[in-house]
C-alpha positions as CSV (number, residue, x, y, z in Angstrom):
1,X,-37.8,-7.7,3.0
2,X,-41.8,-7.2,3.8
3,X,-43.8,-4.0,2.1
4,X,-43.3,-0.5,3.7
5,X,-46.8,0.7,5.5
6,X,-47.9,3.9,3.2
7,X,-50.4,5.7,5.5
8,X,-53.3,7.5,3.6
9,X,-54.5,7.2,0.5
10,X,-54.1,4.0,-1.3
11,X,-54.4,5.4,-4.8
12,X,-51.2,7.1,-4.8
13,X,-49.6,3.7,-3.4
14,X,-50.6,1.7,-6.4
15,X,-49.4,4.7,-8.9
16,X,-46.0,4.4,-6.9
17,X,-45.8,0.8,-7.2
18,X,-46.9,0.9,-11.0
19,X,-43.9,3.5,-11.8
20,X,-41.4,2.0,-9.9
21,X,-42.5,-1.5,-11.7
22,X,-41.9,0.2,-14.9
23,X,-38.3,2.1,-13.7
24,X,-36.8,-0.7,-12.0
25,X,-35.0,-2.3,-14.8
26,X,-33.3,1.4,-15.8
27,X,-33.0,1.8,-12.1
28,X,-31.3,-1.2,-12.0
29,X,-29.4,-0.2,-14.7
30,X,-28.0,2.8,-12.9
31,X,-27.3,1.6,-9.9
32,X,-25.3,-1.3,-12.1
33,X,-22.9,1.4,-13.2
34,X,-22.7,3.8,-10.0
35,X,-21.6,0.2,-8.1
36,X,-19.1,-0.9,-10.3
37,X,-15.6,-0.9,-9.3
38,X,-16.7,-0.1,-5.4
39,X,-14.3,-3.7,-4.1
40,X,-15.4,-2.7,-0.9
41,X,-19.4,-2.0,-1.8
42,X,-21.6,-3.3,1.1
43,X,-24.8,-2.8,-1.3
44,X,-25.1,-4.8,-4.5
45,X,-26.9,-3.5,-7.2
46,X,-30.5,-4.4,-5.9
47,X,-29.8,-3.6,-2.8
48,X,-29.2,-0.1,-3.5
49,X,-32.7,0.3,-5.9
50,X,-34.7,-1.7,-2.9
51,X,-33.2,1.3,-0.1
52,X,-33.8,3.8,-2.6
53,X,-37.3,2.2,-2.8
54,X,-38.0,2.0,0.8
55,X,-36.7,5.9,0.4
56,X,-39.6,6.5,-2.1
57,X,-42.2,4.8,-0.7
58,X,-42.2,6.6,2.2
59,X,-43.6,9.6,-0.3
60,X,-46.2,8.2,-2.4
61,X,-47.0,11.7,-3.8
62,X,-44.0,11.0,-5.8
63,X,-45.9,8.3,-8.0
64,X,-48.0,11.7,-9.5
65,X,-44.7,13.6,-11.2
66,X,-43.5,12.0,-14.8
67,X,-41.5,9.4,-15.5
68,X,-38.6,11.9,-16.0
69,X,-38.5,13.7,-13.0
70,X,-39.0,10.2,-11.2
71,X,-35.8,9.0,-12.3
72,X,-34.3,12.5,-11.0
73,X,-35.7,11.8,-7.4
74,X,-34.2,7.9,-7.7
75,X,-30.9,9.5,-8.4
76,X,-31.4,11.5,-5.3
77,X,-33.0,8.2,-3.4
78,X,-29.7,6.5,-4.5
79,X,-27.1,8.9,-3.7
80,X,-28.5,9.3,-0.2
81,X,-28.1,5.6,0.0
82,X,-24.6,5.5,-1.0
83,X,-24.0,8.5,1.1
84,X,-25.2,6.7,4.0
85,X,-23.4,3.6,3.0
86,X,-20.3,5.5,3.0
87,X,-20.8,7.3,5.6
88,X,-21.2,3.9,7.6
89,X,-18.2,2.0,5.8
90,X,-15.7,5.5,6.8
91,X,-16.8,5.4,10.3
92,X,-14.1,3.6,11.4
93,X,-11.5,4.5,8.7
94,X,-10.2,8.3,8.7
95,X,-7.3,8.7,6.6
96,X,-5.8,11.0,3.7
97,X,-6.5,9.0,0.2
98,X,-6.3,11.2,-2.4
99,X,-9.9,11.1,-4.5
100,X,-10.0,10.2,-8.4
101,X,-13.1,11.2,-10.2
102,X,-13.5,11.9,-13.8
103,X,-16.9,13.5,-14.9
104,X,-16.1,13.0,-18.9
105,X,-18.9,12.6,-21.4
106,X,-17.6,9.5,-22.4
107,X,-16.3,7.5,-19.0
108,X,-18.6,5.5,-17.2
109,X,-16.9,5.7,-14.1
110,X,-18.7,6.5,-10.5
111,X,-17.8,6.9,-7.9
112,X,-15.6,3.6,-6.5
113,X,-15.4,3.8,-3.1
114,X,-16.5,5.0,0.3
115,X,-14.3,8.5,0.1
116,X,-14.8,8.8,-3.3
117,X,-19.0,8.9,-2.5
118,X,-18.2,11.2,0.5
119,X,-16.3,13.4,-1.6
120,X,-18.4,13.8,-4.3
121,X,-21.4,14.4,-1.6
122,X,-19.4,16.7,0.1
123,X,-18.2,19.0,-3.2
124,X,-22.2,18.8,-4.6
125,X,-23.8,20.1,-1.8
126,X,-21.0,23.1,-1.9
127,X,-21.6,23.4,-5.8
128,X,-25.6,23.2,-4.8
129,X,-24.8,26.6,-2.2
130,X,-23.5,28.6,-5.3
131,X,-25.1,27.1,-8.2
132,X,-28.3,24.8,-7.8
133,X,-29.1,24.0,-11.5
134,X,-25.6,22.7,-11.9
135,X,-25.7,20.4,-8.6
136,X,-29.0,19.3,-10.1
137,X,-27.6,18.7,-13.3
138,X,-24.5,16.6,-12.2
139,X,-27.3,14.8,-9.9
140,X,-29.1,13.9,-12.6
141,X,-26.6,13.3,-14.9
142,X,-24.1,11.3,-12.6
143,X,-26.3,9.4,-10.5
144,X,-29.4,9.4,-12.8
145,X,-28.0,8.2,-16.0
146,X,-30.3,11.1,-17.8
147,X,-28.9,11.9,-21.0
148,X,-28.4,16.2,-22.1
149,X,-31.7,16.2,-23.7
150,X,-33.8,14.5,-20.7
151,X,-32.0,17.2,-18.4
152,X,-32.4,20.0,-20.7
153,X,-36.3,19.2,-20.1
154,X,-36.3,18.3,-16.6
155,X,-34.4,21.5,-16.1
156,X,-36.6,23.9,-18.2
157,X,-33.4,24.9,-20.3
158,X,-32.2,24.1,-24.0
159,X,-29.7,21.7,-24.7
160,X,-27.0,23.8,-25.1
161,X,-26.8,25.5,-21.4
162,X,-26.7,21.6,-20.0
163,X,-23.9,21.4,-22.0
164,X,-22.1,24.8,-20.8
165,X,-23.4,24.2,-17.0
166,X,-22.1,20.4,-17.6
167,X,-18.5,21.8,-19.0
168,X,-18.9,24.2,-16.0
169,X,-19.7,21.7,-13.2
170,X,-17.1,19.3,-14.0
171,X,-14.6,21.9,-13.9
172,X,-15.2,23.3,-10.6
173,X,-16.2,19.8,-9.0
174,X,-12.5,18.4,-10.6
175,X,-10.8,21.5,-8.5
176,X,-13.1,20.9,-5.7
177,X,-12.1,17.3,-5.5
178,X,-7.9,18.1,-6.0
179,X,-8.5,20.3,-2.4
């Protein structure tokens, strides 16, 4: 795959290629776990941070914000990916499979398959309509890999509301999901 063309300054190319130098191994990381268990995946693990790269790259700007709030625009980078992906692999397949997704502290499971990506899409952009800071928390937290405390700063918030908001979220996402 060559180098995208960034128009304008180079500057703010470099400082994208530094960051993303330095965040590809947790990238790569994340996208490890949001992959696993997809049987049917069409994007390996490095496939998905290069398209999230070539997402990035087309907005160097994004090489000025901090490392944190990087990794919450990758998590976005990469869930458009797989939502594309998805999107593409369900094309031809319509049918009523029931979706399983559990959103505990402690699981590690993502999202395994084209519906279940859909779904999940589908539910956090309705979540995002009623309550942004929770969409943007299970973003971050989901698809990002961030950890309470790296989301309680990202957000602006203490600790304890990404824990209510988080408690919240999975509740209504869970019920959003069973419909």
């Amino acid at each position: 795959m060559s180098e995208p063309v960034l128009h304008g300054d180079p500057a703010p190319a470099a400082d994208l290629d530094a960051l993303f130098t330095l965040a590809y191994a947790e990238l790569r990381r994340l996208a490890a776990s949001v992959r696993r268990g997809d049987g049917s995946a069409t994007l390996n693990p490095t496939a998905l941070v290069h398209e999230a790269w070539v997402k990035l790259s087309r907005t160097p700007a994004v090489a000025q914000t901090s490392p944190l709030h990087f990794k919450r625009i990758a998590a976005r980078a990469m869930r458009q990916v797989l939502v594309e992906a998805a999107r593409r692999r369900q094309a031809s397949k319509r049918g009523g499979s029931q979706v399983w997704l559990r959103f505990d502290d402690e699981s590690h499971e993502r999202p395994g398959s084209a519906a279940q990506v859909l779904a999940l899409d589908d539910a956090l952009q309705d979540l995002a309509r009623i309550e942004p800071r929770q969409a943007l928390l299970v973003e971050s937290r989901f698809f990002g890999g961030l950890d309470a405390g790296e989301t309680a700063t990202l957000l602006g918030v203490s600790e304890a509301t990404v824990q209510r908001d988080w408690r919240a979220a999975r509740a209504w996402l869970a019920a959003a999901l069973r419909r």
